[in-house]
N, C-alpha and C positions, 0 to 999 in steps of 0.2 A: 504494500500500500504506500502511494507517497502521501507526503505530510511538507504541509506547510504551519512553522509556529513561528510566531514575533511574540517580541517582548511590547509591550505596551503598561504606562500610564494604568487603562482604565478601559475594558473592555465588557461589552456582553454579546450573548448567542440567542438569537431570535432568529424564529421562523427559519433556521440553518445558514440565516447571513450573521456575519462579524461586524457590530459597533463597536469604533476603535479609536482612541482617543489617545494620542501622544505615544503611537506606537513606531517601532524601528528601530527602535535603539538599541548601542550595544554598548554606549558608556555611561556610567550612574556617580550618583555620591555615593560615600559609603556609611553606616550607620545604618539605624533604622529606614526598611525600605520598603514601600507598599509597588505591589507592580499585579502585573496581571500574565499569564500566558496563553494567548491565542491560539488555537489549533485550529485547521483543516485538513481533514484525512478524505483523500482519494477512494472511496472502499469500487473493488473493482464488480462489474456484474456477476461473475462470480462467487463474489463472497457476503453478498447480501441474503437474508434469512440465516446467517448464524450467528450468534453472540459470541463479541470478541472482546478480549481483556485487554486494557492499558494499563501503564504505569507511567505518570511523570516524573520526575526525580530531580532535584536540585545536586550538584556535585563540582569538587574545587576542581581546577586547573588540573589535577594531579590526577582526578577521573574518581575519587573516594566520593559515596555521597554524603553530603552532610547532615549531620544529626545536631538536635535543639532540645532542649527541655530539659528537666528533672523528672523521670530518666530520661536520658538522650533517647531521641525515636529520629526517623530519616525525614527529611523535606519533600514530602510526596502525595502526589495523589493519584487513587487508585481507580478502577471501576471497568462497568463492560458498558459496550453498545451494540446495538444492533438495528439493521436497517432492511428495510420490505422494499420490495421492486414498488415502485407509485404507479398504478395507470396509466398507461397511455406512454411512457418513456419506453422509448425505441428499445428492444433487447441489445445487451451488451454495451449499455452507456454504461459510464461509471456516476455512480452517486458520491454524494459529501456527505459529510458527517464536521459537525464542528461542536465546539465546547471551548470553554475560558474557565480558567483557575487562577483564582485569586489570589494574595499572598499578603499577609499585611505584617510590617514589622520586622521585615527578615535583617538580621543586625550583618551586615557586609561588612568586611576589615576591608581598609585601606589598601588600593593598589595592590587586590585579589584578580583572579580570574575563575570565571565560574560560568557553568552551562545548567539550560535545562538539558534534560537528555530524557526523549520517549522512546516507550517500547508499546509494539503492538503484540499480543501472543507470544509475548518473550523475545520478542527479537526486537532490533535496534531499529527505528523506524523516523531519527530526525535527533536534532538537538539545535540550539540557538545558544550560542556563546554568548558573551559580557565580562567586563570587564569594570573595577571602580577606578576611581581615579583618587589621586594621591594624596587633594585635600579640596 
């Protein structure tokens, strides 16, 4: 499946279009960070009517994901989708599927580098670097 994710500001998923508000970026402050990540997955005619799992995952430059809290737990969000052929669309289109994950507060160190990194059904399916900046 391909996948397209930006970073954004402020986004939401309606009716399977992306409202997107100060997206593209791949440089930030660092500190506390409130962002959003955008997704659109390609699902091919194929692979419509079966439920499929994702994982998003925040992870440093080094590819470790990172972990937050008391107890540390990973920076992630999990879950399935699944998508019906619509009427009337020609066999063998491909459908979209799209969704945004929020994030509020993520505490970024100084002149880090860091990716979201997706997996669709366990496999590697896109990622979107950043980077903070120094001060």
């Amino acid at each position: 499946m391909e996948t397209v994710i930006l970073l954004c500001d402020h986004a939401e998923a309606i009716n399977g279009k992306l409202y997107i508000m100060g997206g593209g970026w791949t440089i930030c402050s660092p500190g506390p960070r409130n962002m959003a990540v955008a997704v659109r997955i390609n699902v091919p005619w194929t692979d419509a009517n079966e439920k499929h799992k994702f994982a998003l995952f925040l992870q440093d430059e080094a590819g470790r994901t990172i972990e937050l809290g008391d107890p540390p737990k990973p920076v992630m969000q999990t879950g399935d989708f699944e998508l019906g052929r619509p009427p009337g669309v020609v066999p063998g289109s491909d459908l979209d599927f799209t969704a945004v994950f929020g994030f509020i507060g993520l505490p970024l160190e100084t002149d880090n580098g860091y990716r979201w990194q997706l997996e669709i059904n366990g496999e590697d399916s896109g990622h979107a670097s950043f980077r903070t900046r120094t001060n």
